[in-house]
MIGU-340399 format. One record per residue (C-alpha): chain; x negated, y negated, z negated. Coordinates in nm, 4 decimals. Layout:
<atoms>
(atom "A", (X, Y, Z))
...
</atoms>
This chain:
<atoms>
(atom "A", (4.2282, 1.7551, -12.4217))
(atom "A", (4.5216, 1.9385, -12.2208))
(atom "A", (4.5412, 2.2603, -12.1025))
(atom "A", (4.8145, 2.4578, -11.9168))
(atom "A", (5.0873, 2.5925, -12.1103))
(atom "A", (5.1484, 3.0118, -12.1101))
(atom "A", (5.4896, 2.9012, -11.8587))
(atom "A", (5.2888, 2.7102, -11.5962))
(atom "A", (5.0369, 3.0146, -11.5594))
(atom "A", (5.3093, 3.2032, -11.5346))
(atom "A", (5.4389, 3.0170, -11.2281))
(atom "A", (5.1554, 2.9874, -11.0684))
(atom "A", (5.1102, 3.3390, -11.1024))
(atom "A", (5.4343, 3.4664, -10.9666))
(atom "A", (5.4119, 3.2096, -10.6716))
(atom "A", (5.0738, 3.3518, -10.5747))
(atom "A", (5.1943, 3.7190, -10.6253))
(atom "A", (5.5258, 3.6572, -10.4273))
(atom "A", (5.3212, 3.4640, -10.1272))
(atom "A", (5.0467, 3.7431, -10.1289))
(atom "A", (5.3231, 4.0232, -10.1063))
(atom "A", (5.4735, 3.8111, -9.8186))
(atom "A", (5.1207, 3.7354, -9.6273))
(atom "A", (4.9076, 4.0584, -9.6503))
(atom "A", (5.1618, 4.3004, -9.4535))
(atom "A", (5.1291, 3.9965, -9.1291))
(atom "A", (4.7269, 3.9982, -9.1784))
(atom "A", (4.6461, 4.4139, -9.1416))
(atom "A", (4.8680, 4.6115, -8.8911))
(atom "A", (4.9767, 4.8928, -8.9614))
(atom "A", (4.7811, 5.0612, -8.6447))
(atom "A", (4.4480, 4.9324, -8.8254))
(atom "A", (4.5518, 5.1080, -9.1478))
(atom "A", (4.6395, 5.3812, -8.9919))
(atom "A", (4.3402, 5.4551, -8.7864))
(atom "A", (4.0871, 5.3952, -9.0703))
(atom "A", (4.2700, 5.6268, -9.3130))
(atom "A", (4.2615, 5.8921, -9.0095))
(atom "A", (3.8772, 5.8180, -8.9932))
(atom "A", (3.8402, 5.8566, -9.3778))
(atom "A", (4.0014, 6.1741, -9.3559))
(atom "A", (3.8801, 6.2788, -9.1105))
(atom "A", (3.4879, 6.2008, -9.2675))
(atom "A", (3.6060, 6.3836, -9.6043))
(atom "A", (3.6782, 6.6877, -9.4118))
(atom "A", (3.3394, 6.6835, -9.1928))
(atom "A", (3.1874, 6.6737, -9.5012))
(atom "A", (3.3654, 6.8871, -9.6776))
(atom "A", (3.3138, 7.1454, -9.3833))
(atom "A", (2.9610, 7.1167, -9.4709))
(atom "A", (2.9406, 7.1472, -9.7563))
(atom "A", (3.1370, 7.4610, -9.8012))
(atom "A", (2.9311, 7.6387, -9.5027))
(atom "A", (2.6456, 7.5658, -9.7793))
(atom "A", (2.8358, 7.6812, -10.0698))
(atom "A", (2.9616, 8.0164, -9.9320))
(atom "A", (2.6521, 8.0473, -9.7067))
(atom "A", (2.8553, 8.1182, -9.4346))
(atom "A", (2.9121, 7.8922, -9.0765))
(atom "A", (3.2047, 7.6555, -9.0382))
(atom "A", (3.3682, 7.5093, -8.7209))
(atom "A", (3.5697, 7.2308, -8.7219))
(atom "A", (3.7264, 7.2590, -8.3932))
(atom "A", (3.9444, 6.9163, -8.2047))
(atom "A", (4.2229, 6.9813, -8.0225))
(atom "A", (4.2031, 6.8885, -7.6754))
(atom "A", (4.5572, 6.7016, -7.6964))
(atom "A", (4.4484, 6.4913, -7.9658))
(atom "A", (4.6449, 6.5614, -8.2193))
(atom "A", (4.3798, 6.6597, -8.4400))
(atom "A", (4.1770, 6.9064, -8.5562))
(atom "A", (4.1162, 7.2540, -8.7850))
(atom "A", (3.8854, 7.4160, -9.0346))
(atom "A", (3.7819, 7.7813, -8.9339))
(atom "A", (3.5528, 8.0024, -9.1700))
(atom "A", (3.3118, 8.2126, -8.9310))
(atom "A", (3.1280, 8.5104, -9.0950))
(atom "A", (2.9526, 8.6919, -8.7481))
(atom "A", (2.7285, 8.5386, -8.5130))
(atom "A", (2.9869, 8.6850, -8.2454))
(atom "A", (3.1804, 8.4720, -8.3951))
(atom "A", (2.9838, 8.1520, -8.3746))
(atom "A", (2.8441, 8.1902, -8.0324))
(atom "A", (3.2482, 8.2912, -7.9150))
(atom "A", (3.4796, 7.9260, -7.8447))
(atom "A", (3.7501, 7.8583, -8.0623))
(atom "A", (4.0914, 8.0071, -7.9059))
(atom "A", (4.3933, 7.9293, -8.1126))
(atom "A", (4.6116, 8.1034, -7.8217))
(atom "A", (4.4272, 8.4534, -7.9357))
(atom "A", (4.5561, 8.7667, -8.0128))
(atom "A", (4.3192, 8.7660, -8.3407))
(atom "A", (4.4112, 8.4395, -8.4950))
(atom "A", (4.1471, 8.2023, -8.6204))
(atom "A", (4.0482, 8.2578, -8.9973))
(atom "A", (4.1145, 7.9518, -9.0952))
(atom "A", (4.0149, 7.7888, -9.4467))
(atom "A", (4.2490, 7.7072, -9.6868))
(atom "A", (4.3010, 7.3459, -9.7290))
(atom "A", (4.2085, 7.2833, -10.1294))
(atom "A", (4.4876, 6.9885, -10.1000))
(atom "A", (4.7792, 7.2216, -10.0024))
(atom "A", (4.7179, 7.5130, -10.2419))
(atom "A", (4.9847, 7.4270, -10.4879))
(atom "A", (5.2389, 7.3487, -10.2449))
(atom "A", (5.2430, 7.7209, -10.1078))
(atom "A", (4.9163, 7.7086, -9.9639))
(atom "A", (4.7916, 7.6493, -9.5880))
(atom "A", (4.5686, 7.6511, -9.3406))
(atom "A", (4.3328, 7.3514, -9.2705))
(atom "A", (4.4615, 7.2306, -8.9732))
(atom "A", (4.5093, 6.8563, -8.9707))
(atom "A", (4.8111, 6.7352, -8.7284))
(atom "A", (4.8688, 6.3414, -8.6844))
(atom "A", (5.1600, 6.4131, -8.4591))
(atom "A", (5.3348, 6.5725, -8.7586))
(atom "A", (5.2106, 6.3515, -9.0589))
(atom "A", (5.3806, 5.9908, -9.0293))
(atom "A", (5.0201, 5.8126, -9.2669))
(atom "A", (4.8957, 5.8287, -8.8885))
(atom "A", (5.1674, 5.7289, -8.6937))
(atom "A", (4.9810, 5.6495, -8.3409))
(atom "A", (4.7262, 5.7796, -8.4059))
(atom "A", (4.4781, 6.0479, -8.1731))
(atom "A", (4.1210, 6.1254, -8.1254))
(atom "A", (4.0833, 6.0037, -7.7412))
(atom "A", (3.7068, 6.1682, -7.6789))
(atom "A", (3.5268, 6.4073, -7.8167))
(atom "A", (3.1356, 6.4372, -7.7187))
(atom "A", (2.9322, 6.6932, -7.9435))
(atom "A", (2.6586, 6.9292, -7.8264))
(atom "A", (2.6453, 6.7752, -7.4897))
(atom "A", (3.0328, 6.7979, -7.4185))
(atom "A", (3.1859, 7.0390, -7.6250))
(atom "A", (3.4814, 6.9760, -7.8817))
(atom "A", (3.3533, 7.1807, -8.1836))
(atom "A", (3.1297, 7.0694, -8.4709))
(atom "A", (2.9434, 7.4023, -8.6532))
(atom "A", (2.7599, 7.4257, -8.9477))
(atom "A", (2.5385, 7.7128, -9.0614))
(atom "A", (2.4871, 7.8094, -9.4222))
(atom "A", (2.2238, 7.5735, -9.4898))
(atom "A", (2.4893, 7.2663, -9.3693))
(atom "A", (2.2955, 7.2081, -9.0649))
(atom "A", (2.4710, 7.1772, -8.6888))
(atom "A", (2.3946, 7.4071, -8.4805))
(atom "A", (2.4689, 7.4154, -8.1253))
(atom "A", (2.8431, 7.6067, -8.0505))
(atom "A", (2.7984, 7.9107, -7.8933))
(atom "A", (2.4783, 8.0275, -8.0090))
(atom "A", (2.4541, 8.0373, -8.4013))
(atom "A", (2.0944, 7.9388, -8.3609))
(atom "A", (1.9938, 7.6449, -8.1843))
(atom "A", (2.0135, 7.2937, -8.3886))
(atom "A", (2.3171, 7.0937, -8.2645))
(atom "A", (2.2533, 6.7917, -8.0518))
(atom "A", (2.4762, 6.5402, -8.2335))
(atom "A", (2.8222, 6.4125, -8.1094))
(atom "A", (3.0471, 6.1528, -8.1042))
(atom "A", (3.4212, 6.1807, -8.2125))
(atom "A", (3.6268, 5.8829, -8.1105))
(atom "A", (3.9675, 5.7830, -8.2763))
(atom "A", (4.2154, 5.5553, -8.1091))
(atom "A", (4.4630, 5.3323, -8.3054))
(atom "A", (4.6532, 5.1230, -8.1294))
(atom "A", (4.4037, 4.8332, -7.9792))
(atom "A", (4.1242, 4.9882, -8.2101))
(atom "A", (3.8464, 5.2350, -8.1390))
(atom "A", (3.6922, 5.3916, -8.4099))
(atom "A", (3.3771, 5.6127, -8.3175))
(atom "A", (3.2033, 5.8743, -8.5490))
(atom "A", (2.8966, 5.9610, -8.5008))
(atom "A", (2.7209, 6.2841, -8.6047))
(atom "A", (2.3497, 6.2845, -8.5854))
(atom "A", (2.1543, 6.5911, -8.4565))
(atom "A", (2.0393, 6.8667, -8.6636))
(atom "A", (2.1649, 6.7042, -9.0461))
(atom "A", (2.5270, 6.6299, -8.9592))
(atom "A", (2.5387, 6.3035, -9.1149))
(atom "A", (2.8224, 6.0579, -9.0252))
(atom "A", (2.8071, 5.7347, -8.9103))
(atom "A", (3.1589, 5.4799, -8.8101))
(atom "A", (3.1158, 5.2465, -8.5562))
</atoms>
């Protein structure tokens, strides 16, 4: 019986590794890859909003831009707070949370900014629907929505849509849990 000598696996090998390098770049653009690693991040920090509002038993907002661009993380601790709309033009600056990623660098707020980092080249959130038209998603202390503005109504759900190139990519955030769904 013959088999395949060690050199001829070998070959085969390095032909299959040299036409895969070649092929997989043409198959997935770039825009695709982009967009869905903007929509994982963008789930990891939804979640991780929530769960922190549990953990500290205190609200969070994740607030979208209206440009686009993307989005911030903003600890709340007064129900003035809650029930007042994000203003990033105020004289009293947002308390924002610090992004656990950026800590060793020096620190930093949570603001995430596409424009700025080049993973997401192309890429912006084109629509956001949540709570009947509004562009923040709040979580009380129990990780619940609640409905921006007042602090105590359950939110309504949303939808957060992010546009890569040709490709849509819509989140959706169910009423009163918060949990996430891609479409």
């Amino acid at each position: 019986m013959r088999g395949y000598t060690l050199i001829e696996l070998l070959i085969v090998i390095a032909i299959l590794g040299i036409a895969s390098a070649l092929l997989v770049p043409h198959m997935v653009n770039s825009d695709t890859m982009n967009g869905q690693a903007a929509v994982r991040l963008m789930i990891g920090d939804l979640c991780f909003a929530q769960s922190d509002a549990l953990a500290h038993q205190e609200f969070r907002r994740v607030h979208f831009y209206e440009d686009g661009r993307g989005y911030c993380l903003v600890r709340l601790t007064t129900t003035a707070e809650v029930s007042a709309p994000f203003d990033e033009s105020s004289t009293t600056p947002p308390d924002y949370v610090t992004d656990p990623m950026r800590v060793a660098g020096g620190g930093g707020d949570y603001i995430i900014d596409f424009t700025v980092d080049t993973r997401f080249a192309g890429v912006t959130i084109s629509a956001v629907n949540i709570d009947g038209g509004g562009r923040d998603v709040t979580y009380d202390s129990l990780g619940g929505t609640v409905m921006a503005g007042t602090g105590d109504q359950p939110g309504m759900g949303g939808t957060i849509t992010v546009k890569s190139g040709t490709d849509d990519y819509v989140i959706n955030i169910q009423p009163f849990t918060g949990k996430l769904t891609v479409n």
